[in-house]
Structure formats: C-alpha cells, structure tokens
C-alpha positions in Angstrom: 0.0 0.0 0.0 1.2 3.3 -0.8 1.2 6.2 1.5 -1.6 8.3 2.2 -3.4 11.4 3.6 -1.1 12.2 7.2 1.7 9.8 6.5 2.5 10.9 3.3 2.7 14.5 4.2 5.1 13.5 7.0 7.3 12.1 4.9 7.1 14.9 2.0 7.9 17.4 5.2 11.6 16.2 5.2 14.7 17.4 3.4 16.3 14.9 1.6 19.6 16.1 0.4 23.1 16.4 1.9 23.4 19.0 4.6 26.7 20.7 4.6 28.0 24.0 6.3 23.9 24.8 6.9 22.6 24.8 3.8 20.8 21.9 2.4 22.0 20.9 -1.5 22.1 18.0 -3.5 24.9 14.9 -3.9 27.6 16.3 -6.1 27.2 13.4 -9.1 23.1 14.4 -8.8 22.6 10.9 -7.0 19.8 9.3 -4.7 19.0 6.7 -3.4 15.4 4.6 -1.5 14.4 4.7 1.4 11.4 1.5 1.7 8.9 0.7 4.0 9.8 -2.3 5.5 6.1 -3.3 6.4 5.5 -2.9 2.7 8.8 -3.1 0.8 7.5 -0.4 -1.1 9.6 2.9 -1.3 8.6 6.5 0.1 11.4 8.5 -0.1 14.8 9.0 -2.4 17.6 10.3 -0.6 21.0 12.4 -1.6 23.8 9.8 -2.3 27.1 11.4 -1.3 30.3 10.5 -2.8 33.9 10.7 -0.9 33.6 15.1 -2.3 31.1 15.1 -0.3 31.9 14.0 2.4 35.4 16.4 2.3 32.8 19.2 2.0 31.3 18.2 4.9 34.2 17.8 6.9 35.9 21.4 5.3 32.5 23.1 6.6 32.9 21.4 10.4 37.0 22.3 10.9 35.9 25.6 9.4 33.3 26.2 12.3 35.7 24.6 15.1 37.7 27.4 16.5 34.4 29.7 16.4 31.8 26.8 18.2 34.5 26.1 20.8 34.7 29.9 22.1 30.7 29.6 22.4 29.5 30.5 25.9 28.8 27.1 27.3 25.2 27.6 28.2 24.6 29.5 24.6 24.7 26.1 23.9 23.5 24.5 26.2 20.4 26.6 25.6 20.3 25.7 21.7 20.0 21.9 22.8 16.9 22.6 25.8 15.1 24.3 22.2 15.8 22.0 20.2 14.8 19.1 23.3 11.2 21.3 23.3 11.0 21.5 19.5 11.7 17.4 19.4 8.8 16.8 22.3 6.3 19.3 20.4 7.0 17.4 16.7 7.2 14.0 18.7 3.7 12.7 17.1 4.8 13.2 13.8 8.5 12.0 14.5 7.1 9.1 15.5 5.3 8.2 12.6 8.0 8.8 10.3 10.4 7.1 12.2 8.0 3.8 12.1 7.2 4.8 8.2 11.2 4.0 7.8 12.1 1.7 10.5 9.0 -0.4 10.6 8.3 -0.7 14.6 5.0 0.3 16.0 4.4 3.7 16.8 4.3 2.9 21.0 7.7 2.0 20.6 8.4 4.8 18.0 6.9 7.5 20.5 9.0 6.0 23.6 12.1 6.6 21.0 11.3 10.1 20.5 10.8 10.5 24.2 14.0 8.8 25.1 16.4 10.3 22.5 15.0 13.7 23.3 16.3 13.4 27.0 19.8 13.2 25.7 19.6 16.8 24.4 17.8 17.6 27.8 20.5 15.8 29.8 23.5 17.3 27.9 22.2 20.9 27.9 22.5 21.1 31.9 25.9 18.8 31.4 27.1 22.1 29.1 27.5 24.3 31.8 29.0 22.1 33.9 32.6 21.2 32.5 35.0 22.0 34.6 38.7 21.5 35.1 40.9 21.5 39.0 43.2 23.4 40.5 45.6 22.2 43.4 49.4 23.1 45.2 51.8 20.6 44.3 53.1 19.0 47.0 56.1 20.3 47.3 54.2 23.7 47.3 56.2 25.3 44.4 53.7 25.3 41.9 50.4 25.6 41.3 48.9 22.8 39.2 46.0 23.5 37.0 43.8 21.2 34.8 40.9 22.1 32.6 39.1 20.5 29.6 38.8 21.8 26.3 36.8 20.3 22.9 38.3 17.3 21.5 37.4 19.3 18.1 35.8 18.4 14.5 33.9 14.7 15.2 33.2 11.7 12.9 29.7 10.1 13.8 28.1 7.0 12.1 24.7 5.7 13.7 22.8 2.7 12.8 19.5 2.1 11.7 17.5 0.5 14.9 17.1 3.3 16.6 17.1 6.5 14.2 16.8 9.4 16.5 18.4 8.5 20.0 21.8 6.8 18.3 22.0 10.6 16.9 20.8 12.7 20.1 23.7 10.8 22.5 26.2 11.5 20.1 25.4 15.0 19.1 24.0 16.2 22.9 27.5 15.8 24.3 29.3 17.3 21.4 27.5 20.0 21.2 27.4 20.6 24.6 31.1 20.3 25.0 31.8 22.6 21.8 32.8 20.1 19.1 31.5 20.3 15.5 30.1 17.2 13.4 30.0 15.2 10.2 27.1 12.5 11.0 25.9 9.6 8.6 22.7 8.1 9.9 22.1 4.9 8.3 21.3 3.9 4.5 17.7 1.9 5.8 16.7 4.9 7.9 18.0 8.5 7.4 15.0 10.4 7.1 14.5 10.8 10.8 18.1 12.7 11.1 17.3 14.7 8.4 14.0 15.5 10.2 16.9 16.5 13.1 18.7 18.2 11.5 16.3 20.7 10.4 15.0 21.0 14.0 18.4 21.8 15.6 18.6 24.8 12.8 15.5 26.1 14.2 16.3 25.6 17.6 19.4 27.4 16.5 22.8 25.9 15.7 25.0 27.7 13.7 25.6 26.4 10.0 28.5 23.8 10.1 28.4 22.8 13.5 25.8 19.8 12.3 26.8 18.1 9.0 24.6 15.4 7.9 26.1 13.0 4.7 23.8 9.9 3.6 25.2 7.3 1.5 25.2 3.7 0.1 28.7 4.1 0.0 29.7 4.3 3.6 33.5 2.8 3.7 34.2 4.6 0.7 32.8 8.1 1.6 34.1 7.6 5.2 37.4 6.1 5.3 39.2 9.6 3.9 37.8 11.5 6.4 38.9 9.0 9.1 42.6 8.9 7.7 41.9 13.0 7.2 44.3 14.6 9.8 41.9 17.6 11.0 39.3 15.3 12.3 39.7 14.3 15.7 36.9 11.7 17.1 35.0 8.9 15.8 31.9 7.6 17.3 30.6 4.6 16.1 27.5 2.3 16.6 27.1 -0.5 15.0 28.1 -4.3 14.2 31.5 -5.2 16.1 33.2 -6.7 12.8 33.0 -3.1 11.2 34.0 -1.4 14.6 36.8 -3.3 14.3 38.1 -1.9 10.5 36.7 1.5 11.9 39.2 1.1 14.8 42.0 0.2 12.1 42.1 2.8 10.1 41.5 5.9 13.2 44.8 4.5 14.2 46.5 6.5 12.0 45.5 9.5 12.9 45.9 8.5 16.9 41.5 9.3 17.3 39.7 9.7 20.1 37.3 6.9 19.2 34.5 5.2 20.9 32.4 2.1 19.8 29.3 0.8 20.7 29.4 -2.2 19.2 27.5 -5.8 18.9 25.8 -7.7 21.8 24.9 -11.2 23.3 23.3 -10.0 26.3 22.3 -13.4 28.5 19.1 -12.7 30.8 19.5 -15.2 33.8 16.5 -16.1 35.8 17.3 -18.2 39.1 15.4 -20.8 41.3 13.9 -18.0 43.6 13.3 -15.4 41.0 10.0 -13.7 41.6 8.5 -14.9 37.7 5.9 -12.3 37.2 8.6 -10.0 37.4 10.9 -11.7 35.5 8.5 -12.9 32.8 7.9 -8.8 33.0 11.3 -8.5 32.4 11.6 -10.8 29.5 9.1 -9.0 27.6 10.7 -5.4 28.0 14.3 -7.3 27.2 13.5 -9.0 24.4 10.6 -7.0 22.2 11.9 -3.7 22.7 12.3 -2.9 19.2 11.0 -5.6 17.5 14.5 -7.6 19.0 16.5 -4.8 16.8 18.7 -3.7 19.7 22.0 -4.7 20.7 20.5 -4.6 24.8 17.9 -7.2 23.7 18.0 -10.3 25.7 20.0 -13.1 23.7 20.2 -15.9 25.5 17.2 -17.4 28.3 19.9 -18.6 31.0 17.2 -20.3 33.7 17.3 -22.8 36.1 16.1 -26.3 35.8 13.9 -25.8 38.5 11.7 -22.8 36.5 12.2 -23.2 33.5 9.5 -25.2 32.1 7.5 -22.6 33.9 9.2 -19.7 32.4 9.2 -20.9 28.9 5.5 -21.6 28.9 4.6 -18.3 30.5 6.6 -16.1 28.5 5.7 -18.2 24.8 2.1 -17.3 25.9 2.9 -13.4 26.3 4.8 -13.8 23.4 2.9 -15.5 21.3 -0.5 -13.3 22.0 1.5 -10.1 20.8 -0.2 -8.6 17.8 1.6 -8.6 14.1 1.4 -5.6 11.8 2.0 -2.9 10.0 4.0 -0.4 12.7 1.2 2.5 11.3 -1.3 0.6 12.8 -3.8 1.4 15.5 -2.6 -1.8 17.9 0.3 -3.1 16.7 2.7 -4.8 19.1 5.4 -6.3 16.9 6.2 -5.1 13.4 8.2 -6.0 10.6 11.9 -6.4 10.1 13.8 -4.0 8.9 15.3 -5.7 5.8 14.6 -8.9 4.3 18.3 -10.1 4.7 17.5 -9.5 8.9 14.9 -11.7 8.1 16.3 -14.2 6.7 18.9 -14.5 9.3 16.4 -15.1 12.3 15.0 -17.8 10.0 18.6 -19.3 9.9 18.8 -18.9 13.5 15.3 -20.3 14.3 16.0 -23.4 12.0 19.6 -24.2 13.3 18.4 -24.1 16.5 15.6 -26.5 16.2 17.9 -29.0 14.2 19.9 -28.9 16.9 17.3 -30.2 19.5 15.1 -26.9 20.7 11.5 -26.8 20.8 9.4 -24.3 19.6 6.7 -23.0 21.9 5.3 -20.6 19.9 5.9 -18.6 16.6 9.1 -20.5 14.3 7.1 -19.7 10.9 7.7 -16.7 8.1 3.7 -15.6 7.8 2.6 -14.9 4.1 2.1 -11.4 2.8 4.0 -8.5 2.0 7.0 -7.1 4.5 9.7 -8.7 6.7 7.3 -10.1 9.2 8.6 -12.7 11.8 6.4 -14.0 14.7 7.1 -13.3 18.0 8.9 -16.7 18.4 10.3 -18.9 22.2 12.5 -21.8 21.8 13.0 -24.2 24.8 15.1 -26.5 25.5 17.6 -24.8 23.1 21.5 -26.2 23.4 24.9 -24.3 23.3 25.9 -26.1 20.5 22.9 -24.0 18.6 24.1 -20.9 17.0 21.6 -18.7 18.9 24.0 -19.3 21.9 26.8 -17.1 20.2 25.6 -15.4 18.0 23.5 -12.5 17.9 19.3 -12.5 16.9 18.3 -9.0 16.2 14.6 -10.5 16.2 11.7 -11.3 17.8 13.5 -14.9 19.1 13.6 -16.0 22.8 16.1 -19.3 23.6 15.8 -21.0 26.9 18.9 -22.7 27.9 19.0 -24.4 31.7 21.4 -24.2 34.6 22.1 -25.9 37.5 24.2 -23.9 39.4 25.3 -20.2 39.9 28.6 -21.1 38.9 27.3 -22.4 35.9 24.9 -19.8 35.2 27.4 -17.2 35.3 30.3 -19.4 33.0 27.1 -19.8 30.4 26.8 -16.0 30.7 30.5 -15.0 29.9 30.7 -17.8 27.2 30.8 -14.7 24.8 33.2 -12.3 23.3 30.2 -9.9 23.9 30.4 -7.8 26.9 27.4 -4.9 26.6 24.4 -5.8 29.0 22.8 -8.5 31.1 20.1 -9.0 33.3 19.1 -11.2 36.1 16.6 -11.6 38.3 16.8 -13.6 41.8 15.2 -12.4 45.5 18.7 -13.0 47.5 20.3 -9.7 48.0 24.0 -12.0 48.1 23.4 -13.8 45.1 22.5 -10.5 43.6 25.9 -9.1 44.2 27.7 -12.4 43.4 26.4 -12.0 40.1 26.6 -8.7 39.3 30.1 -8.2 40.0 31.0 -11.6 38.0 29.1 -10.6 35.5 31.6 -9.2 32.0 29.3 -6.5 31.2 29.2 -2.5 31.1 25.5 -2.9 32.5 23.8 -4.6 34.5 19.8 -5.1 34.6 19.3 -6.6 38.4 15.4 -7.9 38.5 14.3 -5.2 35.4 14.9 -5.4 32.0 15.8 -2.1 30.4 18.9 -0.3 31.5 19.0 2.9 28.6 18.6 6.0 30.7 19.9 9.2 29.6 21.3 9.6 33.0 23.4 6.3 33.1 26.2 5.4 30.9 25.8 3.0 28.5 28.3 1.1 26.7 30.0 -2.3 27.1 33.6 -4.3 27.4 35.5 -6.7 25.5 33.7 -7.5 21.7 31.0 -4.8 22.7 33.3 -2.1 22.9 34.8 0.7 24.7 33.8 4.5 25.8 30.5 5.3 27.0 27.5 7.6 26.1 25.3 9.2 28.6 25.5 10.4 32.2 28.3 12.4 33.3 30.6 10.0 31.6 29.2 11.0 28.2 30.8 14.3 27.5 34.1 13.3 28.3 34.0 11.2 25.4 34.4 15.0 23.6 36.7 16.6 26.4 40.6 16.4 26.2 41.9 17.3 29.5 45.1 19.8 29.6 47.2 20.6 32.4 49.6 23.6 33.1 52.1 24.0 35.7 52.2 27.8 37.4 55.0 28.5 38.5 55.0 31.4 41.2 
C-alpha cells in the first residue's frame, strides 16, 4: 500500500539532500538513493547519495566552524539543545510516525524513541554548563597545578539504523554541549528521521557547520578519507563489532579519540527464587523492545532447571498473544523487520536451532504477505551447540537454555566475546551481588529489563566495545583534559 493522507505529508515534510556548512544541497554526481517501507517493501522517499567530495565538504564546513563553536558561551549552547529538546517533544507525534514509516516498529515504541532520545539533548544541555577543570598546590608547594578540559574538536559520527533518532541525540547532545563540530551519517535503511533533526536543531538554533549530515550507500568509501583525514579528531561509532573493528583500524593512523558501541549477546538469567511475574515482565521489555533490533535485547534465556519449564510456557504465551502488523497501525505490538536479509537470518537462526534439539513454543514460521514479518517466536530447550547461543538475533527470538548452578549460570553467561548488557533476576540480595560483579558486562539489569537511561552510561567491554555515552561519563568522550604547571 502506498502512503496516504497524514503519512504521506510527513514524509514529504523532510529534506532529503546532503546537509553541509547549513545549507541543504544535492549529492555532487546528482545521485539518490530509496528509502522502503519495510512493512511494505514499497519505497517512500529518495535520498541524496554522497560521494567521498562530499563528504570532504562536509568535513571542510565542520574544521571551518571549530575554533568559532568552541569559544561559544557554554550555556549558549547549552540553551540551543533545551530548544531544540522542546521542539523534538512538540514534533514527537509526527517523528514518531515517520520514524515507524522507515524503520518499521510500531508507533508505541516509536513515541518511547522520541521520548527517550530527546532526554539526551535535555540531559547534555545542563551537562554544558558544567565542564570544569581543578586546580591544586603541588606538593612540594612550588607550583600551582591547574587542569581544565577543552573540545576534542571536529567529530566523525556513524549511527545505525534500529534506533534513528536517539543513536544521533547521545552523540550530538554531548558534542555539542562540549563545543565540538560534526560530520554525521545516519544509516542507508533509515536516514530520514536525522534529516527530520537536522532541520530541527537549525531552528532551535545551531549555527551552520556545527551539524553536517552526509547519507550514502557508500559508507566505507565516503568515510574512510575523512577518518585517515588529519583535521578530524573523534570517531563515534555504533554499530556491528566486525565493522567497529576496521573502523578502529584505520582511526589508528590519525591516533583518534574513538569510541564504539558495538555488537551484543546480552544473557538474561532467571534463578530458582526469581519472583517470575517480574521476570517474565522483564523478559518482555528485554526481548521485544524494538522488535528484538537492539543490541541490549535479551539473547540468550539462561534459567534454572527448577523454572524453567514454567518460564518458557509463561513467556511463549505473552509472546505469542502479541499482535503482528504494520508499525502505522492502531494496535500493533510487533512489526516487521527492517530488511529482508535481517529476516532471513532469524530464519537461519530459528531453523539451526531447532535441528539442533530446541523446541518451539510458539511462533518459528515466516507468515505470508507482503514485509519482513517474523512471529514473535520462544524456543525451549535450546542447546549451546545451537548458534543462537553465540551469536546475535536481532529479532523477535527467545532461547531458553538451563542451569544448574550459579557457577554455571554465570560461566554460560560470559561464554561470549560480547560484553554490553545482562540481566538477572533472583530475590537474595547476596546472590544478587555475586552475580553482578561476575558478570563481563558495562550494564547490569538486576530484576528489570531495560537499563538505557539518559542519566546512566551505556556502553559495554570486550567484543561490545569501549567509551560510554550518557550520564556524566558522556561528554568526556568529547573533552581532552590539559594541564599547566604555574610556577610562582
């Protein structure tokens, strides 16, 4: 179905070029590129394509704003992010939609986005004002010893495409606040929600060339030379951890502040004396946030013998009474895919899985009809010899595995190269703190299952990463600290 009456003016309502030095313009070579509907597969928007001249332009237009953003009264800025957090919370409604037009997931979850990724602006324009540096005697009361922090300077920032608003706002909150200018590529599936941005922080007020925005299909090529390019500074990434990893590679060259959010494999551990409302709860905020398109979604059902048949039974039946559909939807719960190849790979994942001994509860089947639909699905019973037990869903999959022991519960846990989030729910206050500090994660969800808060910092260790984004950690990631030595 094609788009009509609200949705279609939504979508009309965004800029689709390149945004460079403030001005919007088209792709040098003249080319786009689709954006589809995933619930549909048809497509509602072409997009400016940039090549690697533009993305130099967008760099030249940030290093050329640099010096001048940097000597901005911190709470100038901070008071262009608080607009642009009220012009984001005013629009939300229609964010919303065209964030579910492009991503697929139902507008509940599109509107908790919105929500969500507006706090970061919120959180980082009282963080602006805050930066602040030290000053002390050294001991042998000679000197005076001074520190204070100062912009890292022009920024590299490449979101993904599950979550198109807030992987932007907690990158560009803290830089702005902390006086850095940008070059951001949102991804190819979904970049019509940062343009939509884009726009707003104009009107809330950012100067032209602080915020650069560059979509292409042609990300390593377009984004490699200004990686290697000696004026920029910092990359932020988000994304898969096998193209964090090349990412990493070639900032080495220039010595960059870098900081990755990369992939997850986030084990959710129920014990023998877990209260199971809550952690059936739990499950269901875990797992379907997002459709299972999040790199914090529950991977891996870690519960023991004693509950698990009760788990598995309870949460297929939560599961499985969700409602599929088209995000748009009045009372949608669970809507498509983003792609067909994400698709395709929970149907690999499903299938191995069940060859491999696991039962399925509920869902397991690819429903007929336009879209990249897949069934809210829970597998018992599943083995660690099934590749659902390394390797990552992104989907709409629950796989109970069983323990016997703590010890065991927390090997089966850190069996990964994944380090982001966990959860686990259990009623002892000791085991609670056994397991958190074994735990190889950056977060911890103790008996809830969502962690993201603006006010927190996210981010994860080993395979998942390094650096963090949000709470007071967050603009660090965009501070360099210099010292001086008074002499008197």
């Amino acid at each position: 179905m094609s788009l009509q009456g609200h949705e279609a003016e939504v979508v009309k309502g965004v800029s689709t070029g390149l945004f460079v030095g403030g001005q919007w313009r088209d792709a040098e070579s003249g080319a786009t590129f689709e954006v589809e509907d995933p619930s549909t597969g048809e497509t509602i928007a072409s997009v400016g394509d940039a090549s690697v001249a533009d993305g130099t332009a967008a760099l030249d237009a940030a290093v050329a704003k640099q010096e001048e953003w940097a000597k901005t009264p911190p709470r100038d800025r901070g008071e262009i992010l608080r607009k642009a957090f009220e012009l984001i919370t005013e629009r939300a409604d229609d964010l919303a939609l065209l964030m579910t037009l492009e991503m697929g997931k139902p507008l509940s979850e599109s509107k908790a986005e919105i929500a969500y990724g507006a706090e970061f602006f919120r959180w980082f324009s009282e963080e602006a004002v805050r930066i602040s540096g030290r000053y002390s005697v050294a001991p042998n009361g000679a000197t005076r010893l001074l520190t204070l922090k100062q912009p890292v300077g022009p920024c590299l920032m490449i979101t993904p495409w599950n979550f198109p608003l807030a992987m932007g706002t907690r990158k560009i909150g803290p830089a702005i606040a902390a006086g850095c200018t940008m070059v951001i590529k949102p991804a190819q599936l979904t970049p019509l929600t940062m343009l939509a941005l884009a726009d707003i922080l104009t009107e809330a007020g950012l100067p032209e060339g602080v915020l650069n925005v560059v979509t292409t299909t042609s990300t390593g090529k377009v984004m490699e030379p200004l990686i290697r390019d000696p004026r920029l500074r910092k990359l932020t990434f988000t994304g898969s951890t096998g193209v964090g990893r090349r990412l990493v590679e070639q900032s080495a060259e220039g010595l960059l502040r870098v900081s990755m959010e990369l992939g997850g494999n986030a084990p959710f551990l129920v014990f023998s004396d877990a209260d199971l409302d809550k952690a059936v709860d739990g499950a269901m905020l875990a797992k379907m946030r997002n459709v299972g398109e999040a790199c914090t979604a529950a991977n891996r059902f870690l519960v023991h013998d004693s509950v698990a048949d009760e788990f598995s039974t309870r949460l297929a039946e939560r599961m499985g009474a969700m409602t599929v559909g088209r995000g748009s939807a009045e009372g949608t719960e669970v809507g498509p895919l983003v792609e067909s190849a994400a698709r395709d790979k929970v149907v690999e994942l499903v299938s191995d899985a069940v060859d491999s001994g696991a039962k399925v509860l509920t869902g397991g089947e690819v429903p007929d009809g336009p879209g990249y639909f897949y069934p809210p699905t829970v597998l018992a019973d599943v083995t660690e010899s099934a590749k659902v037990y390394s390797e990552e869903i992104f989907g709409p999959v629950a796989p109970v595995f069983r323990f016997s022991s703590d010890d065991e519960a927390l090997r089966m846990a850190n069996d990964t190269e994944y380090g982001l989030v966990a959860y686990a729910f259990t009623q002892d206050l000791g085991r609670a703190v056994k397991v958190y500090e074994g735990l190889e994660t950056g977060m911890v969800g103790m008996n809830q299952g969502i962690v993201s808060n603006p006010a927190a910092p996210f981010g994860g260790v080993k395979a998942s990463g390094f650096g963090r984004e949000g709470g007071a950690e967050g603009i660090e990631e965009y501070l360099e600290t210099k010292y001086v030595g008074l002499a008197l």
